[in-house]
C-alpha positions as CSV (number, residue, x, y, z in Angstrom):
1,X,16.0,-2.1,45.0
2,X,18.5,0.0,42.8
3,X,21.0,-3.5,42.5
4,X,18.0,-5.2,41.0
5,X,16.8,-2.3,38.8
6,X,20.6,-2.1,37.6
7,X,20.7,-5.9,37.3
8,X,17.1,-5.9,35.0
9,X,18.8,-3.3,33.3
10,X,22.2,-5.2,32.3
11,X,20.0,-8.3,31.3
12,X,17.9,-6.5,28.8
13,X,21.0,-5.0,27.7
14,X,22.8,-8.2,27.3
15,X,19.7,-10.0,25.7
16,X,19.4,-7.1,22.5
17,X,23.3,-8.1,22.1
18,X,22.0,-11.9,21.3
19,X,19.1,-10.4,19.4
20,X,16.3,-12.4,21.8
21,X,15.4,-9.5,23.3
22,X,14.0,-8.6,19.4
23,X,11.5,-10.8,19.4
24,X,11.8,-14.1,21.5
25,X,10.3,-17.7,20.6
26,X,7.1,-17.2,22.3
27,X,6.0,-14.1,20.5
28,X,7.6,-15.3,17.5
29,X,5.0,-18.5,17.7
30,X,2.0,-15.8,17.9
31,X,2.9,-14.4,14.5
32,X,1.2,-15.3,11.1
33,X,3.2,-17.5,9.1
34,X,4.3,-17.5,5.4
35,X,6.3,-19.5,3.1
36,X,9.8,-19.2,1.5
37,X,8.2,-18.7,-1.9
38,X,5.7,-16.0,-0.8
39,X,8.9,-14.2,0.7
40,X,10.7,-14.2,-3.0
41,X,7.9,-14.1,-5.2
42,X,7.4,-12.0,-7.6
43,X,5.2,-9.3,-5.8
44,X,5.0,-6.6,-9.0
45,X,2.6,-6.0,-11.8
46,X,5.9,-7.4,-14.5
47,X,4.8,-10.2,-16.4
48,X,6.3,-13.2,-14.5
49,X,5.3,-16.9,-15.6
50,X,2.8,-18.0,-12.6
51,X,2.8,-14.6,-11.0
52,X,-0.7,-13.8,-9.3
53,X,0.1,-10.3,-9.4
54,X,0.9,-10.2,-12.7
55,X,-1.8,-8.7,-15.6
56,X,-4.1,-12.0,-16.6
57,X,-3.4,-11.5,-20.0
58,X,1.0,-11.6,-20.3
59,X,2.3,-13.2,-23.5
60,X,5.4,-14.7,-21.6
61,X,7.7,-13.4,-18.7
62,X,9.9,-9.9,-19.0
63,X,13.2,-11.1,-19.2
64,X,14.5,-7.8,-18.3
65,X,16.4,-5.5,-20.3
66,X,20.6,-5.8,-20.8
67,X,22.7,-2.7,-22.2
68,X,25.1,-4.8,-25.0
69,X,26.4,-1.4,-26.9
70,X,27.9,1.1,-24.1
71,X,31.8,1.0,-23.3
72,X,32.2,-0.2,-20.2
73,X,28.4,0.2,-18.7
74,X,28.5,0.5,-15.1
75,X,24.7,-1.3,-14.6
76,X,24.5,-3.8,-18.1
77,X,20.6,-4.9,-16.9
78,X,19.3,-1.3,-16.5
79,X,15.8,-3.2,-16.3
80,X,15.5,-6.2,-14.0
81,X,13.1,-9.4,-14.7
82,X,10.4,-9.3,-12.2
83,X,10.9,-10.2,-8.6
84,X,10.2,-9.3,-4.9
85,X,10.0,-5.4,-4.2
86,X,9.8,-3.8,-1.3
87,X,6.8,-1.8,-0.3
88,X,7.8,0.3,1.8
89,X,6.5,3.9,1.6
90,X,8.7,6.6,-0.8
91,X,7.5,9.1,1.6
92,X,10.2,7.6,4.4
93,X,12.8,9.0,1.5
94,X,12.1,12.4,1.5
95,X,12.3,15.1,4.1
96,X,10.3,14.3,7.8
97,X,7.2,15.6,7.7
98,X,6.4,15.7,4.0
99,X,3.0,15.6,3.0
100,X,4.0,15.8,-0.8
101,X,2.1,13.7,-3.8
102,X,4.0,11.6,-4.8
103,X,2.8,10.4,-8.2
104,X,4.3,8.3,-10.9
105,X,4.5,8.4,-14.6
106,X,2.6,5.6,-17.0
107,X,3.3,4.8,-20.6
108,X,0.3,3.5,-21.7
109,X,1.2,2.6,-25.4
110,X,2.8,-0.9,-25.0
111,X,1.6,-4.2,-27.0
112,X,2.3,-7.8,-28.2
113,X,3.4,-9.5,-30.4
114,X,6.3,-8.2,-31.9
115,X,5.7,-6.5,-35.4
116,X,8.1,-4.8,-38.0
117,X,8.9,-2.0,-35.7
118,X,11.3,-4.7,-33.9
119,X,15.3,-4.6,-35.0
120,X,17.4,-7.2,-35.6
121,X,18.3,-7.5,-31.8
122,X,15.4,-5.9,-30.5
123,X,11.7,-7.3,-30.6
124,X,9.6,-4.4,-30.4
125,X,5.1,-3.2,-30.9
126,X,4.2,-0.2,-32.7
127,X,8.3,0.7,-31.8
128,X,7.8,-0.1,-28.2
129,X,10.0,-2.9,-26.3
130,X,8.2,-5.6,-25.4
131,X,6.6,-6.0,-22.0
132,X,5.0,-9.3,-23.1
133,X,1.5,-6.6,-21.9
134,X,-1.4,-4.8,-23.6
135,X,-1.4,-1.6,-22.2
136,X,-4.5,-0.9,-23.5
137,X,-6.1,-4.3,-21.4
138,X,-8.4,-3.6,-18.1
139,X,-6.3,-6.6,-16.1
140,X,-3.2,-4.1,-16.7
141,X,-4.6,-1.4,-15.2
142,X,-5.7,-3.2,-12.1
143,X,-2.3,-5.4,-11.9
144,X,-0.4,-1.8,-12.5
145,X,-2.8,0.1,-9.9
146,X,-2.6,-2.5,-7.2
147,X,1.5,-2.3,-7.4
148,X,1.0,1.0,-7.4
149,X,-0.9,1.0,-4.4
150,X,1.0,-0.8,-2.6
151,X,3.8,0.9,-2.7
152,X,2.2,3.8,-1.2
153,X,2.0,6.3,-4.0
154,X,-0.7,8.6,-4.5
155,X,-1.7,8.8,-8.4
156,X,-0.3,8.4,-11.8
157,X,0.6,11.1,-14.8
158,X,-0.1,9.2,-18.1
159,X,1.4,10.1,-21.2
160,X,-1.7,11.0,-23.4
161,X,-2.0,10.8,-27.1
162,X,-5.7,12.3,-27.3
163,X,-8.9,11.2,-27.6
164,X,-10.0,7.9,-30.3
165,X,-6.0,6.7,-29.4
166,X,-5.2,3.6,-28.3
167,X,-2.9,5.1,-25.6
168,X,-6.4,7.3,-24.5
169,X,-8.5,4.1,-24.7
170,X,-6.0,2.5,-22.2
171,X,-6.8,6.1,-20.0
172,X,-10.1,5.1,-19.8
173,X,-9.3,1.7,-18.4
174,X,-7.3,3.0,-16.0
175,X,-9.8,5.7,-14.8
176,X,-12.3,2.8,-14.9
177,X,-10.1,0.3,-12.7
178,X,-9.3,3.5,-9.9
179,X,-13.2,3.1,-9.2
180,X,-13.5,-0.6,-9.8
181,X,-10.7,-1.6,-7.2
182,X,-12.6,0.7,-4.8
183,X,-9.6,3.8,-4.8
184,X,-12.1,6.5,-4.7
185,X,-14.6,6.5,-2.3
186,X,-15.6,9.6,-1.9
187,X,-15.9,12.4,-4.5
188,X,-12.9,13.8,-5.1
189,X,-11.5,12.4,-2.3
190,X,-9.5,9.2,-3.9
191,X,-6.9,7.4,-2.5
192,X,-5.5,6.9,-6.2
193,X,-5.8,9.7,-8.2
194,X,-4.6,10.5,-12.1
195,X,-3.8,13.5,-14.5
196,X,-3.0,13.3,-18.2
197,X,0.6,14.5,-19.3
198,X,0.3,15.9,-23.2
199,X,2.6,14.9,-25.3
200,X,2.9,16.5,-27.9
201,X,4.1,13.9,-30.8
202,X,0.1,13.1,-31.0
203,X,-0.1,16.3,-32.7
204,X,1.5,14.8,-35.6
205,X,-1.5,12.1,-35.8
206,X,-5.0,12.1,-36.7
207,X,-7.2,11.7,-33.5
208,X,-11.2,11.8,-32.6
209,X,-12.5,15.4,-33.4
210,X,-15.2,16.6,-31.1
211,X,-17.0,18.6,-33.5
212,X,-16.6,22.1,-31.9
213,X,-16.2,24.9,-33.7
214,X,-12.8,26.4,-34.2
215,X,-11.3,22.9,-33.6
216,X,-9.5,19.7,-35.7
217,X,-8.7,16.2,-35.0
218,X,-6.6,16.2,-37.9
219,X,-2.7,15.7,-38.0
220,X,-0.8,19.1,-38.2
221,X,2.2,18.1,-41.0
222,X,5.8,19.3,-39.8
223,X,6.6,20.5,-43.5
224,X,3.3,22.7,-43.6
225,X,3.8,26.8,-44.0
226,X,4.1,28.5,-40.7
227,X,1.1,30.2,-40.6
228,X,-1.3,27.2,-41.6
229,X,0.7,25.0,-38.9
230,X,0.3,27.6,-35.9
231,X,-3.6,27.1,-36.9
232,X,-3.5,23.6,-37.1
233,X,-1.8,23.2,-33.8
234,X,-3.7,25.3,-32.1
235,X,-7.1,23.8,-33.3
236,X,-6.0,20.4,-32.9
237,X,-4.6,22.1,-28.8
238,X,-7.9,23.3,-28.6
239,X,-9.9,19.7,-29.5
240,X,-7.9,17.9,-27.4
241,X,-9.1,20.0,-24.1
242,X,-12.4,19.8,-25.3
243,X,-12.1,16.1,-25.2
244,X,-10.2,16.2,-21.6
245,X,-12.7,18.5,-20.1
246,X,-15.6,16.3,-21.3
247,X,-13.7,12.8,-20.7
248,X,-11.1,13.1,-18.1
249,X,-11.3,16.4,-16.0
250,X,-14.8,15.5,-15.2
251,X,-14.3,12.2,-13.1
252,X,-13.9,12.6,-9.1
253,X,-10.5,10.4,-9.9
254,X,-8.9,13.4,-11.9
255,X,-5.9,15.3,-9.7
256,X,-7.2,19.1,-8.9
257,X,-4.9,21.4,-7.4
258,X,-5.8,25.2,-5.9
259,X,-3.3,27.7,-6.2
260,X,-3.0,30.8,-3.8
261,X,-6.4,32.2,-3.6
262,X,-7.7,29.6,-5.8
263,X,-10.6,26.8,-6.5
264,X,-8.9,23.7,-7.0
265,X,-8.1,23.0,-10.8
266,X,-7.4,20.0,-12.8
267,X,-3.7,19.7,-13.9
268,X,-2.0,19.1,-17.0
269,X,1.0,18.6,-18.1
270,X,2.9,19.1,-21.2
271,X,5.6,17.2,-22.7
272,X,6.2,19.5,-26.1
273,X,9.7,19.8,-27.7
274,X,8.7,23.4,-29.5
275,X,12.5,23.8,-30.1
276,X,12.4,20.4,-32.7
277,X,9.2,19.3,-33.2
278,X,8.2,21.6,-36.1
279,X,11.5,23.5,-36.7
280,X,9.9,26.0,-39.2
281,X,7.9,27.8,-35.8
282,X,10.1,30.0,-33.8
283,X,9.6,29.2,-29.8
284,X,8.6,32.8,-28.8
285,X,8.0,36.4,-31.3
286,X,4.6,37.1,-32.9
287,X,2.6,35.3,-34.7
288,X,3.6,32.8,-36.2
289,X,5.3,31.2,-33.2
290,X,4.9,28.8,-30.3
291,X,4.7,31.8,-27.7
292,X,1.5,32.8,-29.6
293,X,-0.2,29.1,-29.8
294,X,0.1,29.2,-26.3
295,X,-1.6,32.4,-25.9
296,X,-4.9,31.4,-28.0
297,X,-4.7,28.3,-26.0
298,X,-4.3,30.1,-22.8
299,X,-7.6,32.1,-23.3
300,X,-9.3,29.0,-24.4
301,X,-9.2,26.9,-22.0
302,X,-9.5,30.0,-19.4
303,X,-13.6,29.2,-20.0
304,X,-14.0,25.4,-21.7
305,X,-17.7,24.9,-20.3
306,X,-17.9,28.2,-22.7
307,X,-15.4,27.6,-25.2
308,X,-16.3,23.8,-25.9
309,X,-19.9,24.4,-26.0
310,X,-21.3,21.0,-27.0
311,X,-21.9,18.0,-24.7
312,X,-20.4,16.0,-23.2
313,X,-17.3,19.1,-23.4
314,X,-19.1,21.6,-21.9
315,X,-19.0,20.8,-18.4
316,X,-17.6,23.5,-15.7
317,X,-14.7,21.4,-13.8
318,X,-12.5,25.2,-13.5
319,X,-9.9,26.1,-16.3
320,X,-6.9,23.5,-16.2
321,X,-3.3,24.6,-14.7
322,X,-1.0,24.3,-17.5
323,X,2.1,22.8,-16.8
324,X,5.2,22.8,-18.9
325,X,8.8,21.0,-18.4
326,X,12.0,22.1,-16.5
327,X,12.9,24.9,-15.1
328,X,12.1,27.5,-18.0
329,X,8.2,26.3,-17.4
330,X,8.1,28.4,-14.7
331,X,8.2,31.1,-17.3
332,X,6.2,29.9,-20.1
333,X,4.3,32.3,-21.8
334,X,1.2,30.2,-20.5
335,X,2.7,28.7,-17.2
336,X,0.6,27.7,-14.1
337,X,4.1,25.5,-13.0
338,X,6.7,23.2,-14.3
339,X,7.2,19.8,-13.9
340,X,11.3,18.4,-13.9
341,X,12.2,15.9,-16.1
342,X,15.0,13.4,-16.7
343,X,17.4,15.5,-19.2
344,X,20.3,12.8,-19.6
345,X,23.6,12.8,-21.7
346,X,25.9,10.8,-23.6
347,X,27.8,10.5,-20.0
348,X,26.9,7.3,-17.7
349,X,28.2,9.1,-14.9
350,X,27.0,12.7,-15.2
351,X,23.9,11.6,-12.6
352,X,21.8,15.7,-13.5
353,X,21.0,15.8,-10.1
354,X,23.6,18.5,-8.8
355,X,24.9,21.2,-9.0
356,X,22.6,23.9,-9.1
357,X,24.2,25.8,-11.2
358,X,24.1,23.7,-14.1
359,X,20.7,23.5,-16.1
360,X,19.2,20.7,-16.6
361,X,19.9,18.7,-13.4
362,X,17.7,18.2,-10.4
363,X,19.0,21.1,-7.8
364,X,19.0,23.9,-10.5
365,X,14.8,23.0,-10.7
366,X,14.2,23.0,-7.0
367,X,16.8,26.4,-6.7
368,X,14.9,27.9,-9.8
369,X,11.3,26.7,-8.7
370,X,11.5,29.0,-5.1
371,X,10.6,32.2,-6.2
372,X,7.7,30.9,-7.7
373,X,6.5,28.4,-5.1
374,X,4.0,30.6,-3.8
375,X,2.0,31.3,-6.6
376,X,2.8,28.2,-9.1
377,X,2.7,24.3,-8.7
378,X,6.3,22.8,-8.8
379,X,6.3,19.1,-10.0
380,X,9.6,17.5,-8.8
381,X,10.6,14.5,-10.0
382,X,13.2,11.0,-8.5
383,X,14.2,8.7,-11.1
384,X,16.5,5.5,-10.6
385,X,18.8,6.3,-13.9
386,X,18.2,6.4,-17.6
387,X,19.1,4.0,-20.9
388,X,17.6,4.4,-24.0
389,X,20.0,2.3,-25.9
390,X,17.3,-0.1,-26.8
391,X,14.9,2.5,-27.9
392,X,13.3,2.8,-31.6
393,X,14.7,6.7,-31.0
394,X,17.5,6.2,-28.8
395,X,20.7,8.0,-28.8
396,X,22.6,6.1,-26.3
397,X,21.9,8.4,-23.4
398,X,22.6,6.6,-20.0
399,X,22.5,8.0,-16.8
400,X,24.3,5.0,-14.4
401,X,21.6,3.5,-11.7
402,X,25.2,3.6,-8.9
403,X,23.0,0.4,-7.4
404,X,20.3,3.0,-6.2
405,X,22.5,5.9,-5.4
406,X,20.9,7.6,-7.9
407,X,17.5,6.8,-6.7
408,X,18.2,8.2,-3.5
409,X,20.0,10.8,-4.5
410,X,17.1,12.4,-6.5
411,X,14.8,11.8,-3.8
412,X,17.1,13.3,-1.1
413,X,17.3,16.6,-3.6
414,X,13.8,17.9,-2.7
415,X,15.2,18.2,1.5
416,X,17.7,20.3,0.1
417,X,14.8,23.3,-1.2
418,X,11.6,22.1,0.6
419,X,10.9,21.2,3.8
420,X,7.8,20.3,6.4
421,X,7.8,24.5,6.5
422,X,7.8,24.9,2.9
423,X,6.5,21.7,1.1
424,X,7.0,20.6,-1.9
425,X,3.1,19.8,-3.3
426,X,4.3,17.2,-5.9
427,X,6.9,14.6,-6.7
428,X,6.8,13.0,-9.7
429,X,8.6,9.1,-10.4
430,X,9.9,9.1,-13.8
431,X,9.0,6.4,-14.6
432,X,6.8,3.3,-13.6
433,X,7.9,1.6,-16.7
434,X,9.3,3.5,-19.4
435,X,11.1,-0.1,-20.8
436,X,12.4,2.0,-24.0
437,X,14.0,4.5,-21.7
438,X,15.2,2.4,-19.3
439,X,13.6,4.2,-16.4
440,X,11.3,1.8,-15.4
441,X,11.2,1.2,-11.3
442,X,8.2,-0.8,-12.1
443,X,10.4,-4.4,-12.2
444,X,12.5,-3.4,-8.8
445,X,16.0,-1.5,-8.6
446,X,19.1,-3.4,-7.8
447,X,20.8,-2.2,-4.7
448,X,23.9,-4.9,-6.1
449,X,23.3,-7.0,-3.2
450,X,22.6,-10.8,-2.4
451,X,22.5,-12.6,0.8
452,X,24.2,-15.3,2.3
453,X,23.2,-17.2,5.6
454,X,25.2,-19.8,7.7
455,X,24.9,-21.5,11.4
456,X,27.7,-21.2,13.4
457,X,27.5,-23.2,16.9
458,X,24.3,-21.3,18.0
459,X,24.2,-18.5,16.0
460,X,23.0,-17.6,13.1
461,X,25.3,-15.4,10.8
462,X,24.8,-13.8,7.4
463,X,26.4,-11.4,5.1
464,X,25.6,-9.1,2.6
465,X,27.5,-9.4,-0.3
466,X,28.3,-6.4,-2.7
467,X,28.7,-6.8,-6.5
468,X,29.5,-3.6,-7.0
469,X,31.8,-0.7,-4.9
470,X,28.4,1.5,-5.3
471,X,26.3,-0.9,-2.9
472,X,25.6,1.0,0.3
473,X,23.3,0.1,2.9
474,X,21.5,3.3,2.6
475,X,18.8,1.2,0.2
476,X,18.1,-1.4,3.0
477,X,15.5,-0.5,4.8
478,X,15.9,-3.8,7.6
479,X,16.6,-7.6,8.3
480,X,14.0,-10.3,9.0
481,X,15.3,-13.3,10.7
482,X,12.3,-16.4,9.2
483,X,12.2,-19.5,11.1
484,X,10.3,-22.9,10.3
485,X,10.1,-26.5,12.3
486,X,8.6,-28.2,9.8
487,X,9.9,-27.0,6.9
488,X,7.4,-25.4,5.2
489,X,5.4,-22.7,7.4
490,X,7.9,-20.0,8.5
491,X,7.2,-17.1,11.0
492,X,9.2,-13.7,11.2
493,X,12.0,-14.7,14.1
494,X,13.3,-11.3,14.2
495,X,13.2,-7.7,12.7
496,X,16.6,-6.1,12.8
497,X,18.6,-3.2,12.0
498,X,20.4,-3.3,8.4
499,X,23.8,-3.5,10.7
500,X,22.8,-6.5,12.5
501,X,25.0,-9.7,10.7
502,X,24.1,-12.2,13.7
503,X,21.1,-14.0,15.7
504,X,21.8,-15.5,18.5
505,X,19.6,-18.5,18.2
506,X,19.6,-19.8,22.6
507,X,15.8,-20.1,23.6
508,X,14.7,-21.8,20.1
509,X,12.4,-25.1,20.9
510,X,14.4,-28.2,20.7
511,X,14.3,-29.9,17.1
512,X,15.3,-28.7,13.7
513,X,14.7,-25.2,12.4
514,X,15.3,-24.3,9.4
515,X,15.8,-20.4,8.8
516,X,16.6,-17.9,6.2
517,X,17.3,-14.1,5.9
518,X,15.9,-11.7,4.0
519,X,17.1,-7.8,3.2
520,X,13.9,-5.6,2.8
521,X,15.0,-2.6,0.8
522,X,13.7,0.3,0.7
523,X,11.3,1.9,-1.1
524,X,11.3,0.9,-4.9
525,X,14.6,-1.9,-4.4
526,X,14.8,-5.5,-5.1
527,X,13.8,-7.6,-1.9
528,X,17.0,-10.1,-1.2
529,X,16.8,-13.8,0.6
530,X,19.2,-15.8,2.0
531,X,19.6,-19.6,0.9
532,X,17.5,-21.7,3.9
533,X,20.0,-23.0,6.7
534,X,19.3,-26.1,9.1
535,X,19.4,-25.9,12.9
536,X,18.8,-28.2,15.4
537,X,17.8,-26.9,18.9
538,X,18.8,-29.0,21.7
């Protein structure tokens, strides 16, 4: 009896070194079966020619995005054409056990055609690179939320010029298509969820007043005297939450959080450069100053069924958490949180993500963000890289992509503070497709690899070649072996490890196979397939 346990176990053994033990023929047979092109399709909400997951309305394909001006650029297409992304979940990323939100950022402000905010080298809309999208179209928000979706995250932060905007009309769509494609079933309870990030260049605009007392829609001018600018901005502040509260903070779609001893709360964020923005207001000191905007807008917003007043405003959905960027949000003069950004340099290879004791990169927002993590919401943040050298404001910032190192690497930051003890309640993607910024994980990140397949005798042998010395494994997630016998229908062969670089092929049915491999990255990475081989089984 123990000779023929020992002899089972030596076979099975011996079988998982040819691979067959896997997944053998039979079962192989059982499985659904797909096609070559459905395996290498585009599978993302770019425009792509033909795509079916593409918005209905695209002008033409992406063609991607190539960086022509820096010295020696490590990653010259820091935004890829379209193609086949993997879906597996961002969560596998982070540390085990994380229940963190992972959401990701939207732009919402990009058009077609190209009009006289393009450059001689670069066709751009109202100073946005071309997408060949509307954002402001209802069959981009559903093409954008079902990528989304399927790619596990939980919600998106959209950048938010207030209300009458285009950028707020393309809000609406999205809040619209979360309850159309059937993301929120239950009040409050959505499997897609959103919050509106402020930013704060809208202030400079003209934008739909609501009417309320005490507030503007009008543009506050950067040249105006102090004091009449700290009461433009913080009427025009003021407005805009009105408009939120009324609009935005009222759907069951709209992110809430509770902090310690708390209701939950809808979030915002803000993206406002007091430092540059209006240079002629000092960030902090009395009035007039940026510290004491923040404070009239503090205690405004501490009541807006109250302070709003007027329908459709006036409705009780709890004063909003006010969150501000980086690390020195935590101490705002009006902080409920802060929320990391990218903060790039003039330095491909200066990735911000460590050390700690350097502002401005990842680690010193997670080290600074611990004392407050009790009794503020932290907003952490992955991002692939960064190059704005084809944007209408660039100034040739680039933070290298390292073929997905630095994907991972921002992603692996957040194990370093938080943990299934201690989680972090947010994670923020920057971005799903900032194209100006180069940010974009919306089109797929390169992991620098392709694939190459070949039959030797009877096996089947593949390797993964590099075109860079940054590839690393680390962004494949596995190997699928596909097999067809009549050319057309395939069916998953195998699932193996990303070491794995040979099948065994003994057992297949007699005739001719034909067979490809494909490397399934992981999350957010640029699915891979082999060229198809022949076989014949005899």
């Amino acid at each position: 009896m123990r000779i023929t346990r020992i002899s089972a176990a030596i076979a099975a053994f011996t079988m998982s070194l040819v691979g067959l033990a896997l997944t053998g023929p039979a079962s192989a047979e059982q499985r659904p079966t797909t096609t070559y092109a459905e395996q290498t399709r585009n599978n993302t909400s770019t425009c792509v020619e033909g795509s079916d997951t593409s918005p209905e309305n695209c002008a033409g394909s992406y063609p991607g995005q190539v960086d022509t001006v820096t010295p020696d650029v490590e990653t010259p297409m820091f935004n890829a054409p379209g193609g086949n992304v993997s879906h597996e979940s961002t969560r596998r990323l982070l540390y085990p056990g994380s229940t963190t939100k992972i959401f990701v950022h939207v732009m919402l402000g990009f058009c077609t055609p190209a009009d006289g905010s393009s450059s001689p080298t670069v066709p751009r809309c109202n100073s946005n690179v071309l997408t060949n999208y509307s954002s402001n179209d209802i069959t981009t928000a559903r093409a954008q939320l079902h990528d989304i979706a399927r790619r596990g995250l939980d919600g998106v932060v959209m950048d938010w010029y207030a209300g009458g905007s285009p950028v707020d009309q393309a809000s609406l769509k999205v809040q619209t298509a979360i309850h159309e494609l059937g993301y929120c079933a239950k009040p409050r309870n959505c499997r897609i969820s959103y919050l509106l990030n402020y930013d704060g260049s809208t202030l400079k605009w003209p934008v739909r007043p609501t009417g309320i007392p005490g507030t503007t829609g009008e543009a506050c001018p950067p040249n105006e005297d102090a004091t009449a600018l700290e009461g433009c901005i913080v009427a025009r502040i003021k407005n805009d939450l009105c408009y939120m509260n009324g609009y935005h903070f009222v759907d069951d779609a709209y992110q809430r959080y509770a902090l310690e001893g708390d209701g939950p709360r809808p979030i915002v964020t803000f993206f406002v450069d007091e430092g540059h923005m209006f240079s002629n207001l000092p960030p902090t000191g009395p009035a007039p100053s940026w510290s004491d905007i923040w404070r009239q807008v503090r205690g405004w917003s501490s009541n807006l069924a109250e302070s709003c007043g007027i329908a459709p405003y006036d409705d009780d959905n709890g004063a909003p958490l006010l969150i501000f960027q980086n690390a020195p949000g935590f101490t705002h003069v009006a902080s409920d949180g802060a929320f990391n950004w990218v903060n790039p340099t003039q330095n491909q290879n200066d990735l911000r993500i460590s050390p700690e004791t350097v502002g401005g990169t990842v680690d010193h927002f997670y080290a600074t963000s611990l004392p407050y993590s009790e009794d503020k919401l932290v907003f952490g943040i992955a991002y692939k890289g960064f190059n704005d050298t084809q944007s209408a404001w660039g100034e040739r910032r680039v933070i290298d992509q390292r073929c997905g190192q630095t994907w991972l690497a921002s992603l692996a930051s957040v194990g370093k503070y938080y943990s299934r003890q201690n989680q972090l309640p947010f994670l923020q993607v920057a971005t799903w497709n900032d194209h100006n910024e180069g940010t974009s994980i919306e089109t797929g990140i390169s992991n620098c690899y392709t694939v190459d397949a070949r039959v030797d005798g009877r096996t089947l042998r593949w390797d993964l070649r590099a075109s860079s010395p940054y590839a690393t494994k680390a962004t494949i997630a596995r190997l699928q072996v596909f097999d067809s016998t009549d050319g057309t229908n395939y069916r998953l062969l195998a699932p193996l490890p990303r070491s794995r670089s040979f099948l065994q092929l003994d057992g297949l049915k007699p005739g001719t196979h034909r067979l490809f491999v494909k490397m399934v990255g992981e999350s957010g990475f640029l699915n891979q397939a082999s060229p198809i081989v022949s076989y014949v089984s005899r």
